[in-house]
N, CA and C atoms as an extended XYZ file, in Angstrom:
468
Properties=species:S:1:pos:R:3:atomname:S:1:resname:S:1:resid:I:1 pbc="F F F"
N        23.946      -46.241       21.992 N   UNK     1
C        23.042      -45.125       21.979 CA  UNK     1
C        22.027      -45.316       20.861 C   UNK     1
N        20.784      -45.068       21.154 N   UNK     2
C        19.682      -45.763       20.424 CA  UNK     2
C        19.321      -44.157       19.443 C   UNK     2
N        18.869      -44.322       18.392 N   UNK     3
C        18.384      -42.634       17.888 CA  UNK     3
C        17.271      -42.786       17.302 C   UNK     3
N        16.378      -41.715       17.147 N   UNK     4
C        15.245      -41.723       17.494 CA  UNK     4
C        14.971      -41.051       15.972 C   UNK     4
N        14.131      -41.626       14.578 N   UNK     5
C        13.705      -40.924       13.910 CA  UNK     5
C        12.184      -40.332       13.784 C   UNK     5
N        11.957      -39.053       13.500 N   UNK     6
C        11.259      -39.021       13.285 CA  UNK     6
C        10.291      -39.205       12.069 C   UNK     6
N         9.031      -40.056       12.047 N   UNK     7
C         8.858      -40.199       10.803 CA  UNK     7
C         7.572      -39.115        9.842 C   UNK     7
N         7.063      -39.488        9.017 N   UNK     8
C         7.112      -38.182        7.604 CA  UNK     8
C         5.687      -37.982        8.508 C   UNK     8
N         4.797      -38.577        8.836 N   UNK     9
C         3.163      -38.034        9.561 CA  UNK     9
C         3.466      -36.614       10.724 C   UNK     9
N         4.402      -37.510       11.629 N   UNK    10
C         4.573      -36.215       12.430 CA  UNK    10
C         5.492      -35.342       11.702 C   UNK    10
N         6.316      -35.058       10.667 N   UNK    11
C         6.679      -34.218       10.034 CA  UNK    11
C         5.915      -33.279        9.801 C   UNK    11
N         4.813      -33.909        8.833 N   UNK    12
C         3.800      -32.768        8.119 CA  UNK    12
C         2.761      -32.456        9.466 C   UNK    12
N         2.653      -33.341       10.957 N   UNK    13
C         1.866      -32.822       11.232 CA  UNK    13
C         2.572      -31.250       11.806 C   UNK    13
N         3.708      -31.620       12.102 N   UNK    14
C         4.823      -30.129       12.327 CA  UNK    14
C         4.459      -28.949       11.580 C   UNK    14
N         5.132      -29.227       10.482 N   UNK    15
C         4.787      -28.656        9.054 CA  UNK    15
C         2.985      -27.529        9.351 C   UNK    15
N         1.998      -28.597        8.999 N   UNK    16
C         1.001      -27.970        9.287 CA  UNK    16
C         0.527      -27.373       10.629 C   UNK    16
N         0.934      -27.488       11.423 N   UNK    17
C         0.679      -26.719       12.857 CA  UNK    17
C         1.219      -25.644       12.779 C   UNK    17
N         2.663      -25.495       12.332 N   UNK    18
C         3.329      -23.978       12.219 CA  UNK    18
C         2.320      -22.797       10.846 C   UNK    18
N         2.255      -23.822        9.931 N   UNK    19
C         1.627      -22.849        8.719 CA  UNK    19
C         0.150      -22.664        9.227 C   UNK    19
N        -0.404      -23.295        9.700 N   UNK    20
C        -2.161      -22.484       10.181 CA  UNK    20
C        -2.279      -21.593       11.501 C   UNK    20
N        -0.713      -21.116       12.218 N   UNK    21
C        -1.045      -20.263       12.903 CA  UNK    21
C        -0.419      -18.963       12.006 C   UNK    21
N         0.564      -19.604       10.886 N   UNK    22
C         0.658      -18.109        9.906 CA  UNK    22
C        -0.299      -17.000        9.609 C   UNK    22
N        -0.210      -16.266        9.903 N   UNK    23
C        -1.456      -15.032        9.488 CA  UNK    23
C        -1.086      -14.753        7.808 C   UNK    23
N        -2.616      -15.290        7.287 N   UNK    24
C        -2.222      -14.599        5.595 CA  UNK    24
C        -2.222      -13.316        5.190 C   UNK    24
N        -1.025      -12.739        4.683 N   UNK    25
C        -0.627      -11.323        4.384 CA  UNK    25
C        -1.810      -10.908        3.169 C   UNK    25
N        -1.899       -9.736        3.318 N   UNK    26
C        -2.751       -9.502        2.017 CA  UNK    26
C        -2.175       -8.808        1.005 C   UNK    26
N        -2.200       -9.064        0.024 N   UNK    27
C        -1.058       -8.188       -1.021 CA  UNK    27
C        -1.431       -7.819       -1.963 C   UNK    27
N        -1.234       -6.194       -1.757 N   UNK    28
C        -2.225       -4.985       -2.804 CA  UNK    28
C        -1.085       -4.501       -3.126 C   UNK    28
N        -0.993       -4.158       -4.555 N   UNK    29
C        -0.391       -3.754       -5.429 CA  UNK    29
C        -0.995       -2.119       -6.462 C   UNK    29
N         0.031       -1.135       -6.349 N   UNK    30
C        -0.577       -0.507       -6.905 CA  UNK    30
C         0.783        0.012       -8.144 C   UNK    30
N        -0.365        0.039       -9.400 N   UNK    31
C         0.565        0.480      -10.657 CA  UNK    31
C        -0.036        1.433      -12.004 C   UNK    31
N         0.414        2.302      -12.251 N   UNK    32
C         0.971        3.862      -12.717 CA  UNK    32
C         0.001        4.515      -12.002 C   UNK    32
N         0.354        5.131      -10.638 N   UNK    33
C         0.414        6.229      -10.153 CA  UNK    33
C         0.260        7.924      -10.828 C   UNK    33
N        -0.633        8.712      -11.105 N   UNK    34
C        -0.269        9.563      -11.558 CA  UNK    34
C        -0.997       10.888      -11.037 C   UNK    34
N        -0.430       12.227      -11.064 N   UNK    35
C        -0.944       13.571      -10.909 CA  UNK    35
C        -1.502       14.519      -11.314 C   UNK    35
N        -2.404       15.037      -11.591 N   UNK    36
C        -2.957       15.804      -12.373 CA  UNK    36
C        -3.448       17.534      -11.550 C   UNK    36
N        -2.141       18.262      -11.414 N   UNK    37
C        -3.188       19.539      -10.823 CA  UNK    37
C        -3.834       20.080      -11.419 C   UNK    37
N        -4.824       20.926      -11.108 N   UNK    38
C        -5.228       22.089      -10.924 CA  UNK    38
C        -4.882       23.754      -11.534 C   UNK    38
N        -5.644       23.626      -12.974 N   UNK    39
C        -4.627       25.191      -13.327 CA  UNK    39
C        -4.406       26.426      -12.326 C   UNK    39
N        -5.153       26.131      -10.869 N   UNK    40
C        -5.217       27.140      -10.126 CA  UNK    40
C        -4.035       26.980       -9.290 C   UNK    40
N        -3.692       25.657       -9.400 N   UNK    41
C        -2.397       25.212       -8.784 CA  UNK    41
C        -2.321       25.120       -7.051 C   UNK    41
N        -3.875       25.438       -6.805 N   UNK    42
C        -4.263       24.995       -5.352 CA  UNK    42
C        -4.422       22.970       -4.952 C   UNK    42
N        -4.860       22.526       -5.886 N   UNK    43
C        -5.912       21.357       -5.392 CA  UNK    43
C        -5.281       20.516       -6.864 C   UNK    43
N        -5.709       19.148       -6.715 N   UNK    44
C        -4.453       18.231       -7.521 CA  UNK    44
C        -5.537       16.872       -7.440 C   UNK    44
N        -5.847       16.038       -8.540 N   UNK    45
C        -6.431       15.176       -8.553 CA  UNK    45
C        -5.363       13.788       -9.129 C   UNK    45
N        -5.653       12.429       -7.848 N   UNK    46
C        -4.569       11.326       -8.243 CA  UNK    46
C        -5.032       10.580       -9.087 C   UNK    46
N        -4.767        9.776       -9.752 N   UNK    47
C        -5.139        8.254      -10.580 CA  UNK    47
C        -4.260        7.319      -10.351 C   UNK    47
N        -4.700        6.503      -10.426 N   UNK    48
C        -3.792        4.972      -10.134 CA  UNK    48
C        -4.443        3.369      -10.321 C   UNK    48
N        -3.973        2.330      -10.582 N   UNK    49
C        -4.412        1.244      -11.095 CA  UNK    49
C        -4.410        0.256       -9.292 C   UNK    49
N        -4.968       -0.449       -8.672 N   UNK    50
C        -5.253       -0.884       -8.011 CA  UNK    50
C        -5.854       -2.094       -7.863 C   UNK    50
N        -4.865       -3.651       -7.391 N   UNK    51
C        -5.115       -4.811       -7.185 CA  UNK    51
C        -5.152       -5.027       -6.047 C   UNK    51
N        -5.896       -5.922       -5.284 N   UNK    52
C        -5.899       -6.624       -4.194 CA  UNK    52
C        -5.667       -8.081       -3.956 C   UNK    52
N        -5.100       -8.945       -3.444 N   UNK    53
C        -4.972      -10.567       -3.692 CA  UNK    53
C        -6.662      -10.683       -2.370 C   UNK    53
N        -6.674      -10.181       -1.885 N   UNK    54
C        -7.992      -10.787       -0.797 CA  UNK    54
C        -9.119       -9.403       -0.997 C   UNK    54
N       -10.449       -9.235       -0.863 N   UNK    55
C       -11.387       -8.451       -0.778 CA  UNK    55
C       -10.522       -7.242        0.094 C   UNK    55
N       -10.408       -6.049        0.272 N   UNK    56
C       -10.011       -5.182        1.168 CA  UNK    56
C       -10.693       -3.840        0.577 C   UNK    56
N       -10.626       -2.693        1.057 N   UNK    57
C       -11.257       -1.180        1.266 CA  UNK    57
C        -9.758       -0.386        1.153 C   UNK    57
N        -9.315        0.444       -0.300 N   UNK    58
C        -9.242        1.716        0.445 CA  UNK    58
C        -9.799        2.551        1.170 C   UNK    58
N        -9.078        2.851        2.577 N   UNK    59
C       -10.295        3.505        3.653 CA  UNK    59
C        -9.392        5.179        3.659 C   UNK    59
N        -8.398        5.618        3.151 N   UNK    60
C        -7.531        6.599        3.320 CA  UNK    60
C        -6.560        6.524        2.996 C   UNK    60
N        -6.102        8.141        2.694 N   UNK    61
C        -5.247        8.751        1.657 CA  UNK    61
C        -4.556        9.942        2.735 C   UNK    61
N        -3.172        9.958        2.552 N   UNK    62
C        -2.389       10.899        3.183 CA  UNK    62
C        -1.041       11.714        2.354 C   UNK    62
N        -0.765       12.308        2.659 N   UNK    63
C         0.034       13.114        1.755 CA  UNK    63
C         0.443       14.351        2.155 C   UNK    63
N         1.809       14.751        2.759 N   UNK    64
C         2.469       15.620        3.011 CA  UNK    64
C         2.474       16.918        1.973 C   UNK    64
N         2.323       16.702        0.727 N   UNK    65
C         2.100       17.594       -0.041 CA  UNK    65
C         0.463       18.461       -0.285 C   UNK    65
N        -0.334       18.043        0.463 N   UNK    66
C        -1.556       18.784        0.511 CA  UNK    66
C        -2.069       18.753        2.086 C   UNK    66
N        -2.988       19.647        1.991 N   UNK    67
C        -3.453       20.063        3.957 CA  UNK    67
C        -4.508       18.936        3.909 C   UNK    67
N        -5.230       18.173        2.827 N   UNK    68
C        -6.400       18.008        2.769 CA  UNK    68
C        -5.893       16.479        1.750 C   UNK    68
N        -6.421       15.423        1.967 N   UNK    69
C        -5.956       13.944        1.306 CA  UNK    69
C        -7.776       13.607        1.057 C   UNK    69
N        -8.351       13.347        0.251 N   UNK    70
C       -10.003       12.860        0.173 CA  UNK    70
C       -10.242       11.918       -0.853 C   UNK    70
N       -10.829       10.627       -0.594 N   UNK    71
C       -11.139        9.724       -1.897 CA  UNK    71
C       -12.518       10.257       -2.199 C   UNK    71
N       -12.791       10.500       -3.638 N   UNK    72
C       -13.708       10.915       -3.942 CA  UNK    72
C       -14.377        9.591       -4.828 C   UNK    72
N       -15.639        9.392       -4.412 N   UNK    73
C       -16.266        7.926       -4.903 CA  UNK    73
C       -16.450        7.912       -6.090 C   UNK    73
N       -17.100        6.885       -7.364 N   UNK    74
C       -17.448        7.062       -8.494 CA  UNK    74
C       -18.484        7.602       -8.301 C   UNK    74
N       -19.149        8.374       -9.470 N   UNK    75
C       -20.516        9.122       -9.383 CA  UNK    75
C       -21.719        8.942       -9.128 C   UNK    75
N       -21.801        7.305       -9.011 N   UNK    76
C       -22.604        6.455       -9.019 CA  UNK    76
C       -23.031        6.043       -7.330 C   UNK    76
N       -21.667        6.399       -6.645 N   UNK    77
C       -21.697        6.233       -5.515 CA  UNK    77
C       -21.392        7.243       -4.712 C   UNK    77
N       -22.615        8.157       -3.893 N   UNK    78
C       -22.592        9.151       -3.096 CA  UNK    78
C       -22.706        8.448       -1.894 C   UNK    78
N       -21.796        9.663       -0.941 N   UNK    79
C       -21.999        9.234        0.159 CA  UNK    79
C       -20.315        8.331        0.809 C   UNK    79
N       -19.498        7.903        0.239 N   UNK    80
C       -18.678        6.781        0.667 CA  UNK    80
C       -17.462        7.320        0.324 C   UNK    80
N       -16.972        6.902        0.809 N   UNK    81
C       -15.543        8.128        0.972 CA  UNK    81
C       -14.395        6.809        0.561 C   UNK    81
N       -14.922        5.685        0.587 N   UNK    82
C       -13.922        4.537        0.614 CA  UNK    82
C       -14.104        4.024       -0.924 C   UNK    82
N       -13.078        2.728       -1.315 N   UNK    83
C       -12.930        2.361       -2.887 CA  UNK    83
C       -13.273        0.264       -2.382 C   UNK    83
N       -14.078       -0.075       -2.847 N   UNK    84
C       -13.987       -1.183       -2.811 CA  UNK    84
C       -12.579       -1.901       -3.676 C   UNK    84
N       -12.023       -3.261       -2.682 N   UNK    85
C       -11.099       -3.972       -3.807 CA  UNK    85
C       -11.601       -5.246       -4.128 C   UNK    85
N       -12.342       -5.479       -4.790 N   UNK    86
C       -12.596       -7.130       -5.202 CA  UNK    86
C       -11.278       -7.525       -4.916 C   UNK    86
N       -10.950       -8.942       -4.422 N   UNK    87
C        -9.732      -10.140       -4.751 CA  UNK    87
C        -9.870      -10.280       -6.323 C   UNK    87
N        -8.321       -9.799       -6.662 N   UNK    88
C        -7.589      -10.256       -7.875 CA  UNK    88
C        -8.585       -9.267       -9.028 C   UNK    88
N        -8.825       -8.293       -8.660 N   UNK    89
C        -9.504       -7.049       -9.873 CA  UNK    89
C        -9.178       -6.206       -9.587 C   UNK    89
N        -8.616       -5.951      -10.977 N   UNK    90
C        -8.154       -4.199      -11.267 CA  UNK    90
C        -9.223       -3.397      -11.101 C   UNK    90
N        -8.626       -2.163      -10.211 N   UNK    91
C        -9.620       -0.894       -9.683 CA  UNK    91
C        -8.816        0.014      -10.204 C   UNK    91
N        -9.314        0.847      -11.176 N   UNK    92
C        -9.045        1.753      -11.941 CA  UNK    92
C        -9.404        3.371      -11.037 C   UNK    92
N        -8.528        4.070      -10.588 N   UNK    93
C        -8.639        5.298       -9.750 CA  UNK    93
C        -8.953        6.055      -11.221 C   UNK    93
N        -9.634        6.757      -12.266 N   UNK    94
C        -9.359        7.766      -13.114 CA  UNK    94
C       -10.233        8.546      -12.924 C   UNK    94
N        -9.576        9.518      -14.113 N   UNK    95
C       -10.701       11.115      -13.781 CA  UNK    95
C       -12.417       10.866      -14.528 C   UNK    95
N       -12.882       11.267      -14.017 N   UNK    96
C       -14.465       10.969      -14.061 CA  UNK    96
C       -15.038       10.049      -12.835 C   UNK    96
N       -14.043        9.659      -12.504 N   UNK    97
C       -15.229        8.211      -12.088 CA  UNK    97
C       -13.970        7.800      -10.278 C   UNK    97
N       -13.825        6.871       -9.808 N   UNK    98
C       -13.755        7.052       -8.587 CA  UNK    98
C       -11.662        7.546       -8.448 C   UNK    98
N       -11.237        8.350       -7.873 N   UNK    99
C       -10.267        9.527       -7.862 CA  UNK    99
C        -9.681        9.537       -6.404 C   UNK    99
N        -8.213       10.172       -6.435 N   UNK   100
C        -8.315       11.237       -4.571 CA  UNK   100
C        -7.960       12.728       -4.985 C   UNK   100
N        -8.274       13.146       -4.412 N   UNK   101
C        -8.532       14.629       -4.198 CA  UNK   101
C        -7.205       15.131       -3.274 C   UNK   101
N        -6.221       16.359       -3.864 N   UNK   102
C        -5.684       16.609       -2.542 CA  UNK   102
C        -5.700       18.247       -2.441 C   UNK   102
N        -6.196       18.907       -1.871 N   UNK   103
C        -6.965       20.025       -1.452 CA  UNK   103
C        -5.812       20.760       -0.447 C   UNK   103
N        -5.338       21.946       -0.958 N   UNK   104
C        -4.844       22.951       -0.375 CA  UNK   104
C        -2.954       22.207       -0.672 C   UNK   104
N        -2.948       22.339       -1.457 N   UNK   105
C        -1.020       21.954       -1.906 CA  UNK   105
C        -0.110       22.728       -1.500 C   UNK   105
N         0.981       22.437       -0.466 N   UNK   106
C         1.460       23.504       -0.010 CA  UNK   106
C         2.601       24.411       -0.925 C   UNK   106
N         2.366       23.201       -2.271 N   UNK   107
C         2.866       24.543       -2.931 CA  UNK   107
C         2.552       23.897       -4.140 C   UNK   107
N         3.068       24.994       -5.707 N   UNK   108
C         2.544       24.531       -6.469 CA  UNK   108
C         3.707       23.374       -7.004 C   UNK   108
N         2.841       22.241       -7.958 N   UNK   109
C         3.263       21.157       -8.378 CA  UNK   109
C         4.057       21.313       -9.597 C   UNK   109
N         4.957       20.658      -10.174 N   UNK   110
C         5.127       20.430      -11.537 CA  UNK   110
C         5.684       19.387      -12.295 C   UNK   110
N         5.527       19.413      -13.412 N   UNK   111
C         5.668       18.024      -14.440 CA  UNK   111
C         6.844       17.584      -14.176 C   UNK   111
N         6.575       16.007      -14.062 N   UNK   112
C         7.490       14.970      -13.687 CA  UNK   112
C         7.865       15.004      -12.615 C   UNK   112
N         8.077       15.942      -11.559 N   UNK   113
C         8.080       15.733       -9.903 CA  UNK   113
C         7.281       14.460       -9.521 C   UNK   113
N         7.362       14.188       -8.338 N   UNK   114
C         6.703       12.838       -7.595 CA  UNK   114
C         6.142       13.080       -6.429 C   UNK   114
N         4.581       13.266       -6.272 N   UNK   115
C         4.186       13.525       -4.913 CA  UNK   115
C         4.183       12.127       -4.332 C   UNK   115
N         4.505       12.207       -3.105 N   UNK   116
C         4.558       11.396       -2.207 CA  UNK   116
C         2.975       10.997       -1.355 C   UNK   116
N         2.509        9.631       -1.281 N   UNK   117
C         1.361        9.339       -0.957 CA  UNK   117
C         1.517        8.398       -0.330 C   UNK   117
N         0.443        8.412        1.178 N   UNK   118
C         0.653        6.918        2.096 CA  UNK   118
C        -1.071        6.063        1.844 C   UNK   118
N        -0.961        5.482        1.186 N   UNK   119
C        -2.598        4.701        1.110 CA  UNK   119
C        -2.786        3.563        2.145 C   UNK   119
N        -3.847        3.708        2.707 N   UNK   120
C        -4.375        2.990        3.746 CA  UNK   120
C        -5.632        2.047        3.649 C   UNK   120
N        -5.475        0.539        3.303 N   UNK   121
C        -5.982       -0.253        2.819 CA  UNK   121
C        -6.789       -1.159        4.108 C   UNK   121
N        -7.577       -1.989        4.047 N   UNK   122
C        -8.441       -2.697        5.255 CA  UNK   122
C        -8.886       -3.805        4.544 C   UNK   122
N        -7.832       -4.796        5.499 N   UNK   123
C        -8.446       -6.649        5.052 CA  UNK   123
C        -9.576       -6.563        5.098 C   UNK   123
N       -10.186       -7.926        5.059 N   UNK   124
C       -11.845       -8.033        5.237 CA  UNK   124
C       -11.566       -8.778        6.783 C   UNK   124
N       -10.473       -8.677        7.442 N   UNK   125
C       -10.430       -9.348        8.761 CA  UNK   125
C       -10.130       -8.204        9.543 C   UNK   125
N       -10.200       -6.760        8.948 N   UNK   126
C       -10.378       -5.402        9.730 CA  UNK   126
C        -8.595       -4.856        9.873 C   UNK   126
N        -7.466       -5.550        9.570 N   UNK   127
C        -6.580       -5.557        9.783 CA  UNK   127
C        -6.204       -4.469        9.071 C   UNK   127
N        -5.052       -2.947        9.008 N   UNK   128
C        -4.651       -2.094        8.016 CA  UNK   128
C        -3.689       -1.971        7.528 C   UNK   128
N        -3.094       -1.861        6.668 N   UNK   129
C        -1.755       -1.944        5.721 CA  UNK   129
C        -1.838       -0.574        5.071 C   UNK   129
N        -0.162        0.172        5.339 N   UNK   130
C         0.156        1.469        4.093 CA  UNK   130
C         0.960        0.941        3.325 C   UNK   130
N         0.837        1.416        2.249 N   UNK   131
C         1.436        1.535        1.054 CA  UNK   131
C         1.572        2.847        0.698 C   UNK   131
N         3.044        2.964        0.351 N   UNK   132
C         3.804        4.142        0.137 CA  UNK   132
C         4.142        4.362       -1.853 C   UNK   132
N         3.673        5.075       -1.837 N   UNK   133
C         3.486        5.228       -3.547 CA  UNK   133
C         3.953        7.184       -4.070 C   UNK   133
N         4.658        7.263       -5.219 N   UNK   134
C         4.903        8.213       -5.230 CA  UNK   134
C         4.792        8.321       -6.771 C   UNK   134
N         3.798        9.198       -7.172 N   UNK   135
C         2.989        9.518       -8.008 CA  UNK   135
C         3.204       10.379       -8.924 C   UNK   135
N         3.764       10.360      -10.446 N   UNK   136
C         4.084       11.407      -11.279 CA  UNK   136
C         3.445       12.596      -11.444 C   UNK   136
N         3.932       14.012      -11.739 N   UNK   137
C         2.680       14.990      -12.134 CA  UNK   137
C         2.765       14.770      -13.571 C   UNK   137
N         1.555       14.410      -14.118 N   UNK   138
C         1.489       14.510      -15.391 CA  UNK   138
C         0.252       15.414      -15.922 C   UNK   138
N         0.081       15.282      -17.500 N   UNK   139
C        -0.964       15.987      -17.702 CA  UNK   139
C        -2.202       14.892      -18.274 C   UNK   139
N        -1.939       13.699      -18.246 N   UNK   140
C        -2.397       12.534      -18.863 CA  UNK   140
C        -1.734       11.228      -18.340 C   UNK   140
N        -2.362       10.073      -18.124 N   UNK   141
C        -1.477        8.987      -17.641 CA  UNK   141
C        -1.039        7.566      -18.585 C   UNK   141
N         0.186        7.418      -17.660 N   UNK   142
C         1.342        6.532      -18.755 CA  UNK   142
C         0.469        5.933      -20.042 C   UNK   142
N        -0.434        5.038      -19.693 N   UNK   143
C        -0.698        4.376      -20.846 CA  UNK   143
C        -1.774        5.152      -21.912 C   UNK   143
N        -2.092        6.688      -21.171 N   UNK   144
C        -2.135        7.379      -22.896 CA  UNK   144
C        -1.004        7.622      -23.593 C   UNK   144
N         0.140        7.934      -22.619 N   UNK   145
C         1.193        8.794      -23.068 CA  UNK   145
C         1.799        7.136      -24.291 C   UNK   145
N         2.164        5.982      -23.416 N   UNK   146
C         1.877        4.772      -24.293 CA  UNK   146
C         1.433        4.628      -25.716 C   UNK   146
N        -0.032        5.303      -25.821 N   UNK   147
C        -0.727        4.956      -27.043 CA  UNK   147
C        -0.810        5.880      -27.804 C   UNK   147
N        -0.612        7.311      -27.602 N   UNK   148
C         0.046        8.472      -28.498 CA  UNK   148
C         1.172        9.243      -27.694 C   UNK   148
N         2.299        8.769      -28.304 N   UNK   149
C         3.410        9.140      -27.953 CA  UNK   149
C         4.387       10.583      -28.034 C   UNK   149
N         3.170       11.213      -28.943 N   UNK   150
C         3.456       12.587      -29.399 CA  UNK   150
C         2.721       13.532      -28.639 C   UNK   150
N         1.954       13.157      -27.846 N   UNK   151
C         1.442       13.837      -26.746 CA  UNK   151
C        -0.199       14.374      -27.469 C   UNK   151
N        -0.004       14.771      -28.731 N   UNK   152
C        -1.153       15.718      -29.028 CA  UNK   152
C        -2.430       15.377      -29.997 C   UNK   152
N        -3.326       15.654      -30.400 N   UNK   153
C        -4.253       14.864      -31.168 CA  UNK   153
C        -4.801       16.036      -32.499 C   UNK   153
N        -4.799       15.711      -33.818 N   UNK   154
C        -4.935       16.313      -34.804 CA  UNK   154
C        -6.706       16.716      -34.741 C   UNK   154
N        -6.440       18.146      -35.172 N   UNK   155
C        -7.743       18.499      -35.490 CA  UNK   155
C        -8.156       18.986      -37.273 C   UNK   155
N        -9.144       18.545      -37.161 N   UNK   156
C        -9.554       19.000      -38.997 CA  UNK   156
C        -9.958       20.236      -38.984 C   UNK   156
């Protein structure tokens, strides 16, 4: 009985035929999450730190805890309801500047609870991915709480 090896060319050409019909995943990462309501205790503004490994769009925001989920753009940018992600740059969600909005809370929030959030991201090949993130209520986020640890700031 004769046996048949195969040798290393058609290996890799194996090899590479299976990996270029792989579809490349895109992988967005999001880190400190945080909450900030509303002293009226209606309406609740998010922050969060935001990477992308490929170009993609937050295009939408969902959330069982409000009637109403809205990305609100930086100030600079009217009109766009979406967050650009450069590949491999931090996108900073904070207050002033580009945010989500969650409008009508079905009830009121409080410190250290975790609202629950589904973010809805868009390759640049149109493809959509959620990410499930659950977001502290705070009154300030981690890495102030980080850099004054006493919470409060002296006045003269």
């Amino acid at each position: 009985m004769m046996r048949r090896h195969c040798g290393l060319p058609a290996k890799l050409g194996l090899l590479l035929a299976l990996t270029a019909g792989a579809a490349h995943a895109l992988v967005f990462s999001v880190t400190e999450p945080w909450v900030r309501a509303a002293p009226d205790g209606n309406n609740a503004e998010v922050f969060m730190k935001l990477r992308s490994s490929d170009p993609a769009t937050l295009v939408a925001v969902d959330s069982f805890a409000a009637r109403r989920a809205t990305i609100l753009p930086a100030q600079n940018r009217h009109g766009t309801r979406q967050v650009e992600l450069p590949a491999n740059v931090l996108v900073e969600l904070k207050p002033g500047d580009a945010r989500i909005r969650l409008a009508g809370l079905v009830r009121r929030l409080k410190q250290g609870e975790h609202v629950p959030l589904t973010l809805i991201v868009r390759g640049a090949d149109g493809k959509e991915q959620k990410t499930f993130v659950n977001a502290e209520v705070r009154h300030r986020s981690p890495t102030e709480d980080e850099l004054d640890p006493k919470g409060h700031t002296h006045r003269k």
